[in-house]
Each structure stands twice: as structure tokens, then as C-alpha cells.
N, C-alpha and C positions, 0 to 999 in steps of 0.2 A: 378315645385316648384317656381318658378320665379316669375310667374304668379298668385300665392297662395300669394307670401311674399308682391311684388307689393299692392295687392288686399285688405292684411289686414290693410297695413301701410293706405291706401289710406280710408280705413274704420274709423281709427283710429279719436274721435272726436279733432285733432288737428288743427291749423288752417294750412289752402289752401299753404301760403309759405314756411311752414316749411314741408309739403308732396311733393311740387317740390323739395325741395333742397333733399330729403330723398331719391327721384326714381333713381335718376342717381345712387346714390352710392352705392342702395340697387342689382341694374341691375347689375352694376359692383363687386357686390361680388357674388353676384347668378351666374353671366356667366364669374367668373373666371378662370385662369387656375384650372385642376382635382385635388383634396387634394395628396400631395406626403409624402410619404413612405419614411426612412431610417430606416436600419440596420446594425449595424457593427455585422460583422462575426468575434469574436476575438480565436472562441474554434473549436477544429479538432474533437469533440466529437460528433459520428453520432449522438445520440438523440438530442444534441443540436443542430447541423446544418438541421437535419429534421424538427426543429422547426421552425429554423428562415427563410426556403422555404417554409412550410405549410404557415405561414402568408405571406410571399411574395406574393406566388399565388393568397392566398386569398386576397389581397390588389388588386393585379393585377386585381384580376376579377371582385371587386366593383367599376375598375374605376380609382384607384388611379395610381400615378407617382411611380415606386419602387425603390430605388437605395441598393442594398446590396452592403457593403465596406467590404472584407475582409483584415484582415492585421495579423500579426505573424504567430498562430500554425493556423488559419481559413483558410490562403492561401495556405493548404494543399489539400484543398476540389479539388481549381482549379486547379491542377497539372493532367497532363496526367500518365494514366497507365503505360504506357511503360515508359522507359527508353529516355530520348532525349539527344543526342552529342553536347553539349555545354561546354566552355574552361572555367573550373573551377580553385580555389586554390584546396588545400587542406582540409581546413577549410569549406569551400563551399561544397565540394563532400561530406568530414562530413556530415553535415546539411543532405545533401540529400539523404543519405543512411539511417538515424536515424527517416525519416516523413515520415509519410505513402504518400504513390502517391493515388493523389486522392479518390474519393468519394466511392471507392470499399473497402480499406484498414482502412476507419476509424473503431475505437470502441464504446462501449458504455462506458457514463461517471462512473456509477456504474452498478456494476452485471454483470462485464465483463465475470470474471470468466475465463480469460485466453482463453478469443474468444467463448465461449459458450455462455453466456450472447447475443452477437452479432448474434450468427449465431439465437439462437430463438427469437426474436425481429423481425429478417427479415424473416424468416419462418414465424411467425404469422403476420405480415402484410403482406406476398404475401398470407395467408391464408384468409386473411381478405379483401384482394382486396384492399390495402392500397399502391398508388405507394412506388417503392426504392424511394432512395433519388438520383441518378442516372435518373430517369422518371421527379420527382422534378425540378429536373436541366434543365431538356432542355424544361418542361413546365414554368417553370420562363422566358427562353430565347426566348421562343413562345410566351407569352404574353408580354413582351416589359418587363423586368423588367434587369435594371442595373445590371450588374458583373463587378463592380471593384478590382483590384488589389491596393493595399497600394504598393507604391514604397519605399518608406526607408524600409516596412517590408522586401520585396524582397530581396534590397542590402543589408540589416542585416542578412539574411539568406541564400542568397548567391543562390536564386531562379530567372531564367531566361525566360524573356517573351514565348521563345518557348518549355520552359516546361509547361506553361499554356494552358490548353484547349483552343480552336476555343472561337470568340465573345468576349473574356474577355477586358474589358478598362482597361486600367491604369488610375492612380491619388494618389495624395496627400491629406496629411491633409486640406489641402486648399481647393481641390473640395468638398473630401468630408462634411467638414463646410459650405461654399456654401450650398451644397445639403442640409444639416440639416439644415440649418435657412430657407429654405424653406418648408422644413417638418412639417406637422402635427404631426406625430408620429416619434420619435426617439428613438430604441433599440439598446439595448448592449447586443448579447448572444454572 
């Protein structure tokens, strides 16, 4: 492509000093860092968290930088199955008996239907050869694609780093803005 954009400008009938000064910059946006990706994960709702790693992946695969931030009911996705023994309040153990543990316990946003909705959704996508969202996850983490944790959502919620799944980063609003002013693309599911 470089070599293509180079080639036109250089075709272009412009005059000769204004195509030198045009190469360098055009090289330097052709051969910059890969276009990156953000996502804020803000919903624990499987069809919306299966969505917002379908595009991960797929950003992932074309190339791109991915960062997913989850922060409130979304840092449910990254909570492990099991149970983990960490020194809660009261208020905190709340919270944490009340959110589904991870990516096995979400629902879907409509057509639940009292876990019925959920269970044929994921029957017809293992029918259809469509990964869980469980598969999702750890091909997100295979392809180099960020799992951030929001830390005020955590301390708001009373959610502790070793209840989070293996690989997960922490950060703030502040990385995560960093990451989006670098971003091409910036969602909110």
C-alpha cells in the first residue's frame, strides 16, 4: 500500500517540491503504528458481551491494536467461576452474591425467559459451530487483545483483583482515554 500511495502522489502533476515534502509524511502515515481498537464493556448481558468480542477478535485479526475496558455490571464477564477467599465488608459480599461470576452465569438482554432464552441461544450457536463466549475470551487473549479492569468500578462494587480471571490489566479512566484518543474506533456496549 505504501508503495501504491507513494507512487500516486509522486504521479500527481504537482510541482517536484511539494512531492518531496508529501513522501516523508505520506511514509510516515502508511508505516505507522496498526489502527487500534477500543471498547468499553459497560453490560453483563451475554448477547451484548458476545458482541463486543466478536468485534474484538475480528479487529484483532485485521491487524488492529484492541483494548476492551470493562467497568460496572461488564466486570462481571471477568470474575472467575468459583468462589475466591478475599476480606470483604458486608456490602462487598452483597455485591457479590447478587452478579453472576463470570462468562458462564450471564443472560440474555431480551427473551430470557427465566434462563430459557439463554440456554437456546447457546445450544443454537454450539449448533451452528459458533464459539461460547467463554472460547471468545481466551481467543481475544490469544490474539493480543486488552482485558482491562476499571478500578473505581471494582472499588464501587467491592470486586477484588483475585476474583478476576488470569491476564486481566487493571486501569483507570485515564488509561483507558489515553487508549481512546488513540483509537480509530471507539464503542460503548
Amino acid at each position: 500500500m505504501a508503495n501504491d500511495t507513494q507512487a500516486h502522489i509522486t504521479s500527481l502533476p504537482i510541482h517536484e517540491p511539494v512531492v518531496a515534502t508529501l513522501k516523508p509524511v505520506v511514509s510516515h502515515v502508511v508505516h505507522s503504528s496498526p489502527p487500534s481498537k477500543t471498547i468499553i464493556v459497560f453490560s453483563n448481558d451475554l448477547d451484548k458481551v458476545i458482541a463486543a468480542f466478536v468485534i474484538a477478535t475480528g479487529a484483532a485479526a485485521m491487524g488492529s491494536q484492541v483494548t476492551l475496558f470493562f467497568t460496572f455490571w461488564g466486570l462481571n464477564v471477568l470474575r472467575r467461576n468459583e468462589v475466591v477467599s478475599v476480606n470483604k465488608n458486608l456490602v462487598e459480599r452483597m455485591f457479590g452474591w447478587m452478579m453472576p461470576k463470570g462468562p458462564h452465569q450471564l443472560t440474555l438482554s431480551k427473551m430470557n425467559m427465566a434462563g430459557a432464552g439463554t440456554k437456546m441461544i447457546k445450544a443454537i450457536m454450539k449448533k451452528k459451530n459458533i464459539s461460547s463466549l467463554p472460547e471468545f475470551m481466551q481467543m481475544a487473549q490469544e490474539s493480543g487483545v486488552k482485558l482491562v479492569a476499571c478500578t473505581m468500578s471494582m472499588d464501587l462494587m467491592g470486586i477484588k483483583k483475585e476474583e478476576l480471571i488470569d491476564g486481566i490489566e487493571l486501569g483507570g479512566v485515564a488509561m483507558y482515554l489515553e487508549q481512546a484518543d488513540q483509537g480509530h474506533v471507539n464503542l460503548f456496549i
